[in-house]
C-alpha positions as CSV (number, residue, x, y, z in Angstrom):
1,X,0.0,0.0,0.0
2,X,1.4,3.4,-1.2
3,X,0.5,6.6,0.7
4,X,0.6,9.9,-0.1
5,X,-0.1,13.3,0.7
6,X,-0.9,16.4,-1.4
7,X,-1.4,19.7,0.0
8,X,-3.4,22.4,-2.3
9,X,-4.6,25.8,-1.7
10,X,-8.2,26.1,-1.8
11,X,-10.2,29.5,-1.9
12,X,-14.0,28.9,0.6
13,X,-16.4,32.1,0.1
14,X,-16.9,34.5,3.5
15,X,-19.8,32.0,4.3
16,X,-18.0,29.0,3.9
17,X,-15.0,30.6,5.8
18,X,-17.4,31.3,8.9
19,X,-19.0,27.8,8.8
20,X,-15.2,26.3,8.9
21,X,-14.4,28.7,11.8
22,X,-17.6,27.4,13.3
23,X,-16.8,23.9,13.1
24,X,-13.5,24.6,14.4
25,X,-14.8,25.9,17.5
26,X,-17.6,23.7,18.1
27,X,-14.2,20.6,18.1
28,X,-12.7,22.7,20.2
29,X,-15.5,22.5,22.8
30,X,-15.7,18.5,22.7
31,X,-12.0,18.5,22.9
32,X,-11.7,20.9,26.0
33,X,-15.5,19.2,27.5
34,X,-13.4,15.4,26.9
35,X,-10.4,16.7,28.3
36,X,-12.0,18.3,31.4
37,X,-14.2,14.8,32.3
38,X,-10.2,13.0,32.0
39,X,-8.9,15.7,34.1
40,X,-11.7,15.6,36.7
41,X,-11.2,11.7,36.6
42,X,-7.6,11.7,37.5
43,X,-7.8,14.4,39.9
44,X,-10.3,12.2,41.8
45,X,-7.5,9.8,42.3
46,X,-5.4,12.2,43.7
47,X,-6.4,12.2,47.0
48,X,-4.8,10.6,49.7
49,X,-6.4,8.0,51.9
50,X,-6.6,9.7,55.1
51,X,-6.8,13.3,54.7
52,X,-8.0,15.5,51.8
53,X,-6.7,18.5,50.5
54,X,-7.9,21.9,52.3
55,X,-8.4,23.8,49.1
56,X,-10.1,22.0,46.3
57,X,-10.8,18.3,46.0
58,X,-12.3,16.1,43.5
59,X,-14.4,13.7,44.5
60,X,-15.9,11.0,42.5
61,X,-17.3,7.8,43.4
62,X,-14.9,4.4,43.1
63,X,-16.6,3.1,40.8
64,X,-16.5,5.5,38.0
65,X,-14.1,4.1,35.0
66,X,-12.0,6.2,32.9
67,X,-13.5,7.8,30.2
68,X,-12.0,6.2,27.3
69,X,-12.2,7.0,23.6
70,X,-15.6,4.4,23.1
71,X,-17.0,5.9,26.2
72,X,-16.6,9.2,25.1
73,X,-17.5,8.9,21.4
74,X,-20.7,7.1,22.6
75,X,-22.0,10.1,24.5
76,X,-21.6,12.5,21.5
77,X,-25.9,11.5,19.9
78,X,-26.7,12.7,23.8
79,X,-24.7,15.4,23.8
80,X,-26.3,16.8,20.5
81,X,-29.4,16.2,21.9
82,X,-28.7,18.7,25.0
83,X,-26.6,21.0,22.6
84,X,-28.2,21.7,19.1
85,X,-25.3,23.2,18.0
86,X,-23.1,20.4,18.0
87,X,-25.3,18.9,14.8
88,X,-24.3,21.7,12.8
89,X,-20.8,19.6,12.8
90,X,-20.4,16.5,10.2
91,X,-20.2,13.9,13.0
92,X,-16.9,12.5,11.9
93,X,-15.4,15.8,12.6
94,X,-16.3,15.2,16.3
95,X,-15.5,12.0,16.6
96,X,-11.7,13.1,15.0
97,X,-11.7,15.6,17.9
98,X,-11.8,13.2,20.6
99,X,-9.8,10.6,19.1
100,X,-7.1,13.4,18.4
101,X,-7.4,13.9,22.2
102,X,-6.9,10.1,23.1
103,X,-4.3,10.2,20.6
104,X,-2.3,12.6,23.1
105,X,-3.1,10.8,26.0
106,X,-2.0,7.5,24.9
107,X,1.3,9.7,24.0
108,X,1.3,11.2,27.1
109,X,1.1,7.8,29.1
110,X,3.9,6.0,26.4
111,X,6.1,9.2,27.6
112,X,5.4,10.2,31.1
113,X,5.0,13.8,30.4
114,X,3.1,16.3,27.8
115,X,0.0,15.9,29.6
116,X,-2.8,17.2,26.8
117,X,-3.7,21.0,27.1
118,X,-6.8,23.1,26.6
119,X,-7.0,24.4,23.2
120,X,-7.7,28.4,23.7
121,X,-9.8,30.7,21.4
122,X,-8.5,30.1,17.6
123,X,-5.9,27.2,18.5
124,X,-7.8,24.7,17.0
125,X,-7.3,25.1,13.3
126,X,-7.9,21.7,11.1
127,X,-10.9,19.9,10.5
128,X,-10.5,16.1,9.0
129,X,-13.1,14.5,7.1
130,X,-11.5,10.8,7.3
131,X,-14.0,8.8,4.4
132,X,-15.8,9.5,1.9
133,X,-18.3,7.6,-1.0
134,X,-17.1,9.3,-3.9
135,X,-13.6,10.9,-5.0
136,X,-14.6,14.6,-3.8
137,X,-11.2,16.1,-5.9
138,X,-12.0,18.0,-9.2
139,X,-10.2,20.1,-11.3
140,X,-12.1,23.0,-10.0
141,X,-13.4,22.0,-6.8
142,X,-13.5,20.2,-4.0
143,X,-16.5,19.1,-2.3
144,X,-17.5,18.5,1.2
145,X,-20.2,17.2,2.9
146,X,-22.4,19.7,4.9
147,X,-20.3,22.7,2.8
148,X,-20.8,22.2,-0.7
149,X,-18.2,22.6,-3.5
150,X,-14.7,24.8,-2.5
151,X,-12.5,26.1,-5.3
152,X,-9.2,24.6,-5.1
153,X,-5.7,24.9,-7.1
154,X,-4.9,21.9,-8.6
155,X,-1.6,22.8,-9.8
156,X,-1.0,19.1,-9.2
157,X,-2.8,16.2,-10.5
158,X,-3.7,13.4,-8.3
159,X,-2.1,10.3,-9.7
160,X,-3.8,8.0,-11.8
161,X,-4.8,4.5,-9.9
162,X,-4.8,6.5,-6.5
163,X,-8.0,7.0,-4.4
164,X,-8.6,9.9,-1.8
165,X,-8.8,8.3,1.5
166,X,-9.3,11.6,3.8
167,X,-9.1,15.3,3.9
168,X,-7.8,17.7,6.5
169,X,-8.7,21.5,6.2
170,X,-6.1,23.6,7.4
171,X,-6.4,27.8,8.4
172,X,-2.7,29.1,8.6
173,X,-3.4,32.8,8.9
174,X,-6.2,33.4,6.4
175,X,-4.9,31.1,4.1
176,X,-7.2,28.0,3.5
177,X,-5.1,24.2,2.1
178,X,-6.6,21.1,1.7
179,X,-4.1,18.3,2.6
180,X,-6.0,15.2,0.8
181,X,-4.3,11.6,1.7
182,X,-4.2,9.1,-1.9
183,X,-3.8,5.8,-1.3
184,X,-3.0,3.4,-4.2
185,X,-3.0,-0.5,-3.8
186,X,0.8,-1.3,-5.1
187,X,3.8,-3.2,-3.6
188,X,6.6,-0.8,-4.1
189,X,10.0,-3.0,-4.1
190,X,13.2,-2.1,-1.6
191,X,15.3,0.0,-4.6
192,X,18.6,-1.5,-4.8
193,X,21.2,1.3,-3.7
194,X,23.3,2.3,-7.3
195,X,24.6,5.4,-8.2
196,X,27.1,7.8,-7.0
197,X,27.2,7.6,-2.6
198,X,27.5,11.1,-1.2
199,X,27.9,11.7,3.0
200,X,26.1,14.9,4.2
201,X,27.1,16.2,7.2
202,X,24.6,19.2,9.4
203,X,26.1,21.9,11.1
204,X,25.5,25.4,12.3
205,X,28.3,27.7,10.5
206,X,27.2,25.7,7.4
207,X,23.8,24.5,6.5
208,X,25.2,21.3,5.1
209,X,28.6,20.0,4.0
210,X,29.0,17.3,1.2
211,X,31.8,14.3,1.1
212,X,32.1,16.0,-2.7
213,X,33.3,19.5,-0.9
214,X,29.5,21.4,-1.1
215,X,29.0,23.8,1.3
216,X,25.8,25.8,1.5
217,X,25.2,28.5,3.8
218,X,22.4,28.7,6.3
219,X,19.7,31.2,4.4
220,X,19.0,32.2,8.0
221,X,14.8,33.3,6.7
222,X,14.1,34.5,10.3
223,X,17.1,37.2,10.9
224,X,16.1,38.7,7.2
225,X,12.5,39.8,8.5
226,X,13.1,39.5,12.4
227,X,13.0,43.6,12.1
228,X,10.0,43.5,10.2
229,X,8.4,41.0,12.9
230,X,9.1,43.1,15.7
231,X,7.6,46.3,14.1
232,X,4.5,44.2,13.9
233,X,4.4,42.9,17.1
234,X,5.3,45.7,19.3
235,X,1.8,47.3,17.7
236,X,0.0,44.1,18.1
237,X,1.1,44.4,21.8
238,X,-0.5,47.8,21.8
239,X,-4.0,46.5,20.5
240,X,-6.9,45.9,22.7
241,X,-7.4,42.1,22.8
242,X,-10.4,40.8,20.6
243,X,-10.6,44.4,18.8
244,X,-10.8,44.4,15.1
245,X,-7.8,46.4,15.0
246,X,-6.1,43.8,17.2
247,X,-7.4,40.8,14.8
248,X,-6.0,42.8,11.7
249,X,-3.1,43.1,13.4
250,X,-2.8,39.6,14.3
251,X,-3.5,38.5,11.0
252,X,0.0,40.4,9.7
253,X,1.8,39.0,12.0
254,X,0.3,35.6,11.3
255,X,0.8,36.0,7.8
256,X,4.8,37.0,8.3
257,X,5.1,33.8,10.3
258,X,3.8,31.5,7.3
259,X,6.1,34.0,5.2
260,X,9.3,32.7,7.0
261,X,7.6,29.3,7.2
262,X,7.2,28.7,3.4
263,X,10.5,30.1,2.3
264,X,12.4,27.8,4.9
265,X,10.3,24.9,3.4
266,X,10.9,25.8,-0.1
267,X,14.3,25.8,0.8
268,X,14.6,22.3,2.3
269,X,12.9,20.9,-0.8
270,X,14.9,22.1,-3.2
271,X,18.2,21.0,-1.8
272,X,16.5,17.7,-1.3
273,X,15.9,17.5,-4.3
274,X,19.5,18.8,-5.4
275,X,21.1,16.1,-2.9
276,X,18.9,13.6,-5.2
């Protein structure tokens, strides 16, 4: 089995942009309500046998299990039923939000530390639609359930003999991608190594250092516009929080970031791809 993954830029209206934002934030209120009945859980345990704190305690009775992922994904028909607004989300959307959340957790306990976090206003930014009946990929559009039909770059053609298995929407600043996962039922055989060997070595001074004698400086994308980035957020600073002038602010600074984010990437890629 081959996987791959294709990211595109896609371009929602102002009402489909709100009803992502929307979906975003309705996740990001079963993710914080799941984390909290985990929290409350362990902090029940907590407690010593013979005394009890003098400040807070939680108390729950012994024979309460841990809320697990099934657990948890069961209660989501009641909890649309005492929240309306949680239908307005395709389900599998909430379901990806929890098990995102048990995802963490099983990290968590693997690790020891890195114990999952609330997600504040606007830190929740992808939505994944993990299956769906029909290729949803155009050359035009791409279509999602509960949405309708997004214009979307193709400025790269999806393989022939590949299928889309799932969709993640991503929000980096206002920008809107589409990262679609193609699956395609081959056996790819262990390639043989041939050619000409070459030892790459990763420093600091130098970016990388060849066996053939290459050197290539570090392009250093972050001291070019770290001026720039301060200018912008010494007046986001100034802003009052939640203002429009503070989210237009935001929103330059954000968009600076993905600046210095998609040059460095660009950059990786195309000595990758030199290297090769």
């Amino acid at each position: 089995m081959l996987t791959l993954t294709h990211r595109y830029r896609i371009y929602p209206d102002t009402t489909q942009e709100q009803q992502l934002i929307e979906w975003m934030e309705l996740c990001r209120g079963a993710y914080n309500y799941a984390l909290r009945e985990i929290k409350d859980w362990c902090d029940s345990r907590k407690c010593l046998v013979d005394r009890c704190s003098l400040e807070k305690e939680y108390i729950l009775p012994a024979e309460v299990k841990f809320p697990g992922e099934i657990q948890q994904l069961n209660n989501l028909p009641r909890a649309k039923k005492e929240f309306p607004r949680l239908g307005e989300v395709p389900s599998q959307g909430l379901q990806q939000a929890i098990k995102q959340l048990h995802k963490g957790w099983e990290y968590f306990q693997k690790r020891g530390f890195g114990f999952p976090r609330f997600k504040k206003y606007g830190q929740f930014k992808s939505l994944l639609f993990p299956q769906f009946k029909e290729n949803p990929v155009t050359n035009l559009h791409i279509k999602l359930p509960k949405i309708g039909a997004i214009p979307i770059n193709l400025h790269r053609p999806i393989p022939s003999g590949f299928v889309v298995k799932q969709v993640r929407i991503l929000r980096k600043a206002n920008y809107w991608y589409a990262s679609i996962s193609l699956q395609c039922d081959v056996s790819v055989p262990d390639p043989t190594p041939h050619g000409h060997p070459i030892g790459v070595d990763i420093g600091l001074e130098k970016f990388l250092a060849t066996s053939d004698g290459v050197l290539v400086k570090p392009p250093k994308f972050f001291k070019k516009l770290q001026s720039e980035l301060k200018l912008l957020q010494r007046r986001l600073s100034r802003k009052q929080k939640r203002s429009k002038n503070y989210e237009k602010q935001r929103l330059k600074v954000a968009r600076l970031h993905h600046q210095i984010d998609n040059t460095r990437k660009d950059f990786h890629y195309k000595q990758a791809h030199m290297l090769a």
